[in-house]
N, C-alpha and C positions, 0 to 999 in steps of 0.2 A: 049161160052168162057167167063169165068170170067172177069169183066170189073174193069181195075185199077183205080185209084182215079184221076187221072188225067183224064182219060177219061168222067170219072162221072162228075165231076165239083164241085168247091167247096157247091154250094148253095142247088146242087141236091143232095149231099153227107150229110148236113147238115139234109136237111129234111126229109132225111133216117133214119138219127140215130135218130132225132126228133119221125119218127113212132113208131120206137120201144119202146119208151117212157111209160110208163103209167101214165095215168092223175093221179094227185097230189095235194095235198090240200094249195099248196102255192097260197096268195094273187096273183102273177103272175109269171107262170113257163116258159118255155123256149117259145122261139118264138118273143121276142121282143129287143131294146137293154139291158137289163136289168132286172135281176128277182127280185121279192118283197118275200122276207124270211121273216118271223112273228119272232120278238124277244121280247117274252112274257114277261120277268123282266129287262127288257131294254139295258141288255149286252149279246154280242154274241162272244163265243170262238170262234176262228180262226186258221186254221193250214193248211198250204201245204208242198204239196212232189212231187219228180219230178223222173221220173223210165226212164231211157236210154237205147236203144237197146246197147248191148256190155258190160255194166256196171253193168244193177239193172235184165237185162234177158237177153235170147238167143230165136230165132224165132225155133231154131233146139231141144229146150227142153220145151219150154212152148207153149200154145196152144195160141192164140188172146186171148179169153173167160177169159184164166187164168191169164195172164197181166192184166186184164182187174179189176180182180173179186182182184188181188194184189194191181194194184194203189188205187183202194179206201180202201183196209182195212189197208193201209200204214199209210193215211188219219184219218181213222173212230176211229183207234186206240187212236190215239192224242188225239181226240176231249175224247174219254171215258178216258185218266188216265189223264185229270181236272174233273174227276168225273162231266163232263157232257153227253150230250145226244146230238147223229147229229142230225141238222134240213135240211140239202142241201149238196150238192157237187155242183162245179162247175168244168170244165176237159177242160185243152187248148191240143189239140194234133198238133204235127207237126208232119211232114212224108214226104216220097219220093211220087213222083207223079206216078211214076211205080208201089207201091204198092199196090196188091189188093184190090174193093173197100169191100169185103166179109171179109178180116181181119180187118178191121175198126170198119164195123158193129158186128161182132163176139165180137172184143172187150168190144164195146160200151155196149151190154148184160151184158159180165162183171162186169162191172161198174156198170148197172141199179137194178144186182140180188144181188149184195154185199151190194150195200146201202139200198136193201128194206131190209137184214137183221135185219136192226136198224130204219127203215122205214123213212130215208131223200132218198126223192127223187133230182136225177140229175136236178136241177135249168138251167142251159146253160153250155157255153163256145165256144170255138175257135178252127178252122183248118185250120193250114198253110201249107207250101210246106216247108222240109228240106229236108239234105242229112241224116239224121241216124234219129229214133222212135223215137222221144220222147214226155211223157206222162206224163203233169204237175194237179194234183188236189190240188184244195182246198176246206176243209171241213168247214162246219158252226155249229156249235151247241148252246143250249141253258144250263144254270146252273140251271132251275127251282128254284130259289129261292137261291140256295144255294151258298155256298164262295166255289172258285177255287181251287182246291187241288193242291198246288207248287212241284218242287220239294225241296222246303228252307226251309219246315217245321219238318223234322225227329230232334225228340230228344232222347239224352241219355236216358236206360232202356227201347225204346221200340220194338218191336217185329218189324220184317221183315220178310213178305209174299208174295206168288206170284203167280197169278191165270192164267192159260192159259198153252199154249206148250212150254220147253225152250229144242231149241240146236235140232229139225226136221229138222228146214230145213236147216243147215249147215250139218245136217249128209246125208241130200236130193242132196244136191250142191258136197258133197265129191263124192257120188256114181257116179250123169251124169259126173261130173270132171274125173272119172275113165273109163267114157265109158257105165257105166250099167247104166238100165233103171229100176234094180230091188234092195230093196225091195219097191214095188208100194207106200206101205202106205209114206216111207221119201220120195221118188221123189215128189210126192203129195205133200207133205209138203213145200218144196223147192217151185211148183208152185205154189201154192195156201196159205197162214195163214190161218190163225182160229183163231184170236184175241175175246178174251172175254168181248168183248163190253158191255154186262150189268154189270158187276162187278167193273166195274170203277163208275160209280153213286152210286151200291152198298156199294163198299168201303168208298164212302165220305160220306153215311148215317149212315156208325156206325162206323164212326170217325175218319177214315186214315188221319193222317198229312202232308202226302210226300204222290205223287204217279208218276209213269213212265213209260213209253210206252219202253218197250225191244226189240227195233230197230235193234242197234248196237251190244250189249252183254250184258249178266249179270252184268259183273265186269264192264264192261265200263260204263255201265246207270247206276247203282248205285253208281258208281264212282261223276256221274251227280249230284245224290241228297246229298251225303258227299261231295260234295265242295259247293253246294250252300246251305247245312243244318251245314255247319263246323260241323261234328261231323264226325266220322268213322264208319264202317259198319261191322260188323262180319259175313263172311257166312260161313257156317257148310256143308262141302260135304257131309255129313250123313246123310243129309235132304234129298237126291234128289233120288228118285225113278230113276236105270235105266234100260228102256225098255228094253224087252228082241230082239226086232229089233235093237235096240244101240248095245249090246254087242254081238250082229251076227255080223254086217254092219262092227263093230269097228275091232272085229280080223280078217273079212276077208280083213280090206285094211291095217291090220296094224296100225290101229288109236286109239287114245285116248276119249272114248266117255266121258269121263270128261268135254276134251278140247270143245264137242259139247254143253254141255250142261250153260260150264262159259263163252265160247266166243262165244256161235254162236248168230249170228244175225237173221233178219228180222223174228223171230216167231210171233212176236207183241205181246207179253204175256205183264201182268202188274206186277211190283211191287209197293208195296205198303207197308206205314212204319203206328204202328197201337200201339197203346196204349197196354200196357201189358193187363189190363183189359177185352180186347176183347172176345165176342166167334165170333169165326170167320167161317163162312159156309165152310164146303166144299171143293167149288171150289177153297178156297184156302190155302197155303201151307208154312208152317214155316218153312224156311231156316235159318235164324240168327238175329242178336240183335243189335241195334244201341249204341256204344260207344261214350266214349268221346276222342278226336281225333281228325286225317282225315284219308282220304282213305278207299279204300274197303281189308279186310283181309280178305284171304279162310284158313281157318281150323289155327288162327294166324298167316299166313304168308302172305307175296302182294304175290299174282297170279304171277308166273313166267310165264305164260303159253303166246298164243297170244292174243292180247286186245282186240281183235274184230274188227267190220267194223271202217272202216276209209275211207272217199271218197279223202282224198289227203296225 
C-alpha cells in the first residue's frame, strides 16, 4: 500500500526527494539551511511562479511528472527571455497530508528532468501541510557578461519575432475541457511546454531589444512590451503557420484556431523585438513590426478576440 505523506513524515519525505537528486556542481546544494548558487558577473536574475491544483492543473489530466516537468519551465522560461541562462531552482511545495508520498516524489523527477534540460540543478526548498497542491518555484540565472533584455526596449521599424509553440496548449485545455483525451500531440502540450530556452541568450547575442516569456498570450505579453516600450506592435495573422492538428481539433469543437494561437496561454514561447538588420535563424518567426503608438494591432485592428490568461 502506497504510503501518504503524512505517513511518511516530513523529513523522511524530504530526503526522498533529496535521493533522487543528482549531484551538482553548485558551491553547496541541497541538504543544508541554505544553498550556495555561483554568480559569475556578480548579478543574478531572479523569477518565480506558483502552479495551484484547480487553477494552473487538474490531478484527473495531468500526470505528478508532468506538474512537475510545467512548474519549472513556467520558471526556466523567465530566466531565458532576459536573455539569460538558469543556474538553480529552488521549489517550496505545500500539500495535503493524505496525498500520496509516490505523487510528490513522481513530481519532484519532474522538476529534476526539466531543469537538467538547461542544466540548473534543484538547489533546495520547502514542504508544508495544506488543503489544495500548491507548487511555488523560483528560478536563478546568470547574464554571462551581458545587459538584460527588458521588455522597455522595442522601437519603431523593428521587426517582431517569435521562437517556440504558440496557442498548443490552449487547443490541449479546449479538448480535456470537452471531455477528449485526443489529439495526444495538444493534450501533451497542455501538460507539458516546450519552451525554447536556448533562444533567449540567442536572441540577446544578435541584438534583440525587447524580449518576453508568452505566458499569458500573444496579444496580451506583447501588449507588456508596448506599454513598457510606448510604442505599438503590429501583428500579421499571415505569419502564422496553422497546424493541421489546429484546424482538425478547431472544426471539430467548433473553435477558432486563431483564437488558439493569439490568446492562448502557458506555451512559454518567446517573443522578441529585433533590429530590422537581423538574419535571424530558424527557430524563429516574423509575425510583425514595432510602430509608433501603443498597443498590440492584429492585421490593423485591437484584437477583439479574448485576452488571454488573467489570474483575477
Amino acid at each position: 500500500m502506497t504510503r501518504s505523506v503524512g505517513e511518511t513524515g516530513e523529513f523522511a519525505l524530504v530526503e526522498a526527494i533529496g535521493a533522487r537528486l543528482p549531484p551538482s556542481d553548485l558551491p553547496l546544494g541541497p541538504g543544508d539551511d541554505a544553498a550556495v548558487v555561483a554568480a559569475p558577473d556578480g548579478r543574478v536574475v531572479a523569477s518565480t511562479d506558483m502552479l495551484v491544483e484547480g487553477r494552473h492543473f487538474r490531478r484527473d489530466w495531468s500526470e505528478p511528472y508532468d506538474v512537475g516537468r510545467k512548474a519549472a519551465a513556467a520558471n526556466l522560461a523567465d530566466i531565458a527571455a532576459m536573455g539569460a541562462r538558469a543556474t538553480a531552482l529552488l521549489v517550496a511545495l505545500a500539500v495535503p497530508e493524505d496525498l500520496p508520498a509516490d505523487w510528490v516524489l513522481s513530481l519532484a523527477d519532474g522538476l529534476r528532468d526539466e531543469a537538467a534540460e538547461v542544466g540548473a540543478p534543484v538547489a533546495g526548498g520547502d514542504v508544508v501541510r495544506s488543503g489544495v497542491i500548491t507548487v511555488s518555484v523560483t528560478a536563478l540565472g546568470t547574464l554571462e557578461g551581458r545587459d538584460p533584455v527588458t521588455r522597455a526596449g522595442a522601437q519603431p521599424g523593428q521587426l517582431v519575432a517569435v521562437a517556440g509553440r504558440l496557442g498548443w496548449a490552449a487547443a490541449g485545455f479546449a479538448v480535456l475541457s470537452r471531455g477528449f483525451r485526443s489529439p495526444r500531440v495538444l493534450v501533451e502540450a497542455h501538460r507539458r511546454p516546450a519552451p525554447p530556452y536556448d533562444e533567449g541568450p540567442r536572441a540577446a547575442e544578435l541584438g534583440a531589444t525587447a524580449m518576453i516569456d508568452i505566458s499569458d498570450s500573444l496579444v496580451a505579453d506583447l501588449g507588456h512590451v508596448a506599454a513598457a516600450s510606448g510604442v505599438r506592435i503590429d501583428v500579421e495573422s499571415a505569419a502564422f503557420h496553422v497546424p493541421p492538428a489546429f484546424t482538425d481539433t478547431a472544426r471539430a469543437l467548433s473553435a477558432d484556431p486563431m483564437a488558439w494561437l493569439l490568446a492562448g496561454g502557458e506555451d512559454h514561447a518567446l517573443a522578441a523585438c529585433f533590429p530590422r538588420e537581423v538574419d535571424l535563424p530558424m527557430a524563429w518567426q516574423i509575425i510583425g513590426r514595432v510602430g509608433e503608438g501603443e498597443g498590440v494591432l492584429v492585421d490593423g485592428q485591437t484584437y477583439a478576440g479574448p485576452a488571454g490568461w488573467r489570474s483575477f
